[in-house]
FIKE-208525 format. One record per residue: residue in one letter; x, y, z of N, C-alpha, C, O in turn. Coordinates in steps of 0.001 Angstrom, whole numbers, padded with zeros to 6 digits, always signed. Example, Ala and Ser with C-alpha at 12.3 -4.5 7.8 and 13.67 -1.06 7.14 Angstrom:
BEGIN
A+013190-005690+007800+012300-004500+007800+013200-003300+007800+014236-003319+008465S+012850-002250+007080+013670-001060+007140+012900+000030+007870+013409+001138+008039
This chain:
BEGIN
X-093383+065169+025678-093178+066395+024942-093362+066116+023455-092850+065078+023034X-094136+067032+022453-094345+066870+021323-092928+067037+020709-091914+067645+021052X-093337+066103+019468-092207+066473+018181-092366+067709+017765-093478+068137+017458X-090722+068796+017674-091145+070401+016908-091091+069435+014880-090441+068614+014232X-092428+070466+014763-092529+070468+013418-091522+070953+012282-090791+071879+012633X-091329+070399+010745-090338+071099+009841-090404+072786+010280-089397+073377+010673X-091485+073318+010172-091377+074432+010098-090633+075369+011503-090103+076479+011436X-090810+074512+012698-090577+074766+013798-088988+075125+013852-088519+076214+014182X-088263+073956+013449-086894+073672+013717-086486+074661+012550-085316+075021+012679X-087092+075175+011501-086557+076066+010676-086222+077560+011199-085226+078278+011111X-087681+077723+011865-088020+078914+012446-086610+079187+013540-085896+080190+013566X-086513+078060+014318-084959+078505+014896-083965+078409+014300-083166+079204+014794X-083590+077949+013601-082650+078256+013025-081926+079542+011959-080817+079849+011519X-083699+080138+011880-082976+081250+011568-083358+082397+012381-083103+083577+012143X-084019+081900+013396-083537+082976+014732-082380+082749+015006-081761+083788+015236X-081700+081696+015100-079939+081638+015538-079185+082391+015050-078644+083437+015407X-079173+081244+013427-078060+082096+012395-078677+082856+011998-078225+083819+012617X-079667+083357+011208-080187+084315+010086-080362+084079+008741-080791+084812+007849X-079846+082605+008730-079838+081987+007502-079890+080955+007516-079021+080411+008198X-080930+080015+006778-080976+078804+006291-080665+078210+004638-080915+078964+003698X-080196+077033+004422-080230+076776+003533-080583+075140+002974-080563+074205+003775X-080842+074976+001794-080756+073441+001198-080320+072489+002125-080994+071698+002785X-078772+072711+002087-078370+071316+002423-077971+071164+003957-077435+070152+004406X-078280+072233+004668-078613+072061+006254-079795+070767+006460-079776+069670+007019X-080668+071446+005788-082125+070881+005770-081977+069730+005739-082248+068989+006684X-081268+069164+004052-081239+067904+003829-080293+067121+004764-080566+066067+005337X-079288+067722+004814-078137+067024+005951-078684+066569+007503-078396+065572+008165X-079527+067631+007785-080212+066933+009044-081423+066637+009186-082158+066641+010174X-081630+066302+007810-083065+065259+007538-084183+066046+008049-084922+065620+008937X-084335+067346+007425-085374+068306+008050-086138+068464+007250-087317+068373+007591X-085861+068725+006037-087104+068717+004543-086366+069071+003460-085482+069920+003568X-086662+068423+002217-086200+068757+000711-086848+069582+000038-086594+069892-001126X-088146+070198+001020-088741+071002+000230-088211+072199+001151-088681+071900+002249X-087666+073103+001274-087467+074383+002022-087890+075593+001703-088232+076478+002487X-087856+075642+000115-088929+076502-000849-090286+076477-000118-090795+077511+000313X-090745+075498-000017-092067+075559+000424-092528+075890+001821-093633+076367+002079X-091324+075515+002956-091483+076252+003813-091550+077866+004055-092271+078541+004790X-090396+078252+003041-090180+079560+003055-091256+080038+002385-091295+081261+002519X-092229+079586+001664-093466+080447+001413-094487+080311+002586-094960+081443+002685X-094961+079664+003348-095345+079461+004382-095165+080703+005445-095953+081541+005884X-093870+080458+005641-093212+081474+006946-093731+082864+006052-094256+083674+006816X-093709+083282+004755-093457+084732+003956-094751+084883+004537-094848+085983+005081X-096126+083952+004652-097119+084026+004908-097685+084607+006115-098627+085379+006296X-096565+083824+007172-096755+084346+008825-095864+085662+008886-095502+085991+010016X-095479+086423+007866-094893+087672+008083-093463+087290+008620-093141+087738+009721X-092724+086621+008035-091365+086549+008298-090922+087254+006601-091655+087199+005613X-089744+087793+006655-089321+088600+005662-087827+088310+005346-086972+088376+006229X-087493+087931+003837-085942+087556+003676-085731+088564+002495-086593+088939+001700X-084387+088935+002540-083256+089362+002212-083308+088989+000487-082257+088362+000352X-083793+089028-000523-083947+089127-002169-082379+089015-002720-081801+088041-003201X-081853+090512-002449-080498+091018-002789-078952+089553-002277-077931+089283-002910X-079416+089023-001078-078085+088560-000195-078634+086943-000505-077674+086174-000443X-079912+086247-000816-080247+085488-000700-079966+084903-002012-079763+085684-002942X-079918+083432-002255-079249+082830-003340-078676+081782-003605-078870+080947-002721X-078134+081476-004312-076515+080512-004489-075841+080646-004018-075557+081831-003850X-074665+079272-003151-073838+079571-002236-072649+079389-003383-072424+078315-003941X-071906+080660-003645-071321+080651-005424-070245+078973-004901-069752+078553-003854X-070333+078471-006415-069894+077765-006420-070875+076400-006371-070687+075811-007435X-071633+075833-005731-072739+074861-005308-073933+075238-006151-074051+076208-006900X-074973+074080-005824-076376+074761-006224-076616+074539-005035-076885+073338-005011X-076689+074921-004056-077455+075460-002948-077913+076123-002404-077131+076922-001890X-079169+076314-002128-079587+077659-002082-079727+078329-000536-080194+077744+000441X-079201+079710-000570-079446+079740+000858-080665+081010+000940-080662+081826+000019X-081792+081169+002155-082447+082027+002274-081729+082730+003514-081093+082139+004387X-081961+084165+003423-081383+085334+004455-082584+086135+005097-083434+086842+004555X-082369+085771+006545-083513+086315+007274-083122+087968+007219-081981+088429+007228X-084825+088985+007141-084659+090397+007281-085268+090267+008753-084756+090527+009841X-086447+089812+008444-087353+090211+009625-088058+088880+010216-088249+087923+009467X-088422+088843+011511-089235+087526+011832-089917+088292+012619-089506+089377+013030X-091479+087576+013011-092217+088307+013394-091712+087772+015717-091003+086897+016213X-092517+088814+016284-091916+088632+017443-092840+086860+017956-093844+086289+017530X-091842+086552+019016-092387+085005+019274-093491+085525+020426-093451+086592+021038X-094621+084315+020555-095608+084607+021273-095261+084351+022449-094755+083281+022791X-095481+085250+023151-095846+084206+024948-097011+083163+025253-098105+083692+025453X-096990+082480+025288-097651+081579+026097-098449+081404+027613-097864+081188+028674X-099254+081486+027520-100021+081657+029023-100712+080244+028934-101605+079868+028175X-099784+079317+030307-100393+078082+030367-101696+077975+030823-102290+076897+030825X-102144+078929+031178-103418+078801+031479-104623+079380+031034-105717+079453+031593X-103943+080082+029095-105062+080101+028410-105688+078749+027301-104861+077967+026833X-106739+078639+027064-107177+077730+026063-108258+078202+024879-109460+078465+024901X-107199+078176+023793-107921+078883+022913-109791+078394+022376-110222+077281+022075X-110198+079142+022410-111520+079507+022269-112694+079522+023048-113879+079549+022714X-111797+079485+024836-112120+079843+026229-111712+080585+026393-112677+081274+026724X-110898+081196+026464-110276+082128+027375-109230+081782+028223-108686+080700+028001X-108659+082752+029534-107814+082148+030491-108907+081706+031859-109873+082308+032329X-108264+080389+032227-108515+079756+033079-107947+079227+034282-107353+078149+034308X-108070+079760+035003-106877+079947+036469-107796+078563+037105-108924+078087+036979X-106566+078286+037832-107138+076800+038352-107770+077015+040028-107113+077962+040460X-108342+076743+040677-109549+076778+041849-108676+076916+042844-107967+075938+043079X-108488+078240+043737-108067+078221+044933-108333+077956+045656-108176+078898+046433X-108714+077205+046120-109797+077076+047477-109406+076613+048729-110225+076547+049646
């Protein structure tokens, strides 16, 4: 089974909570850059929270607040992208 990517393990996590921040990231050795993920994801149409998103008062840590994520794909094991689907030989 593949390794999930930074962006991967982010992506759930704020399907879980709804919020990620700094020192999650850093605490479980996920990335110091999270800024940069979060422009990434803004890219794939995930959408955060401006107003709620911020400083956790008190810390400099920053937390981002999920609005919107886009819906997750299904998977069809038996498509291959830039074939098509490919059903395996009944015979």
């Amino acid at each position: 089974m593949a390794n999930k990517s930074n962006i991967q393990i982010i992506e759930e996590k704020l399907r879980k909570d709804g919020s990620v921040d700094n020192f999650w990231c850093i605490d479980n050795r996920i990335t110091i850059r999270l800024g940069a993920v979060i422009f990434v994801l803004k890219g794939r149409g995930w959408a955060f929270d401006d107003a709620r998103s911020g400083f956790v008062p008190g810390t400099k840590n920053w937390r981002y607040v999920l609005t919107s994520a886009p819906q997750e794909k299904k998977v069809d094991p038996d498509f291959i992208p830039g074939v098509g689907i490919v059903r395996k030989f009944q015979g």
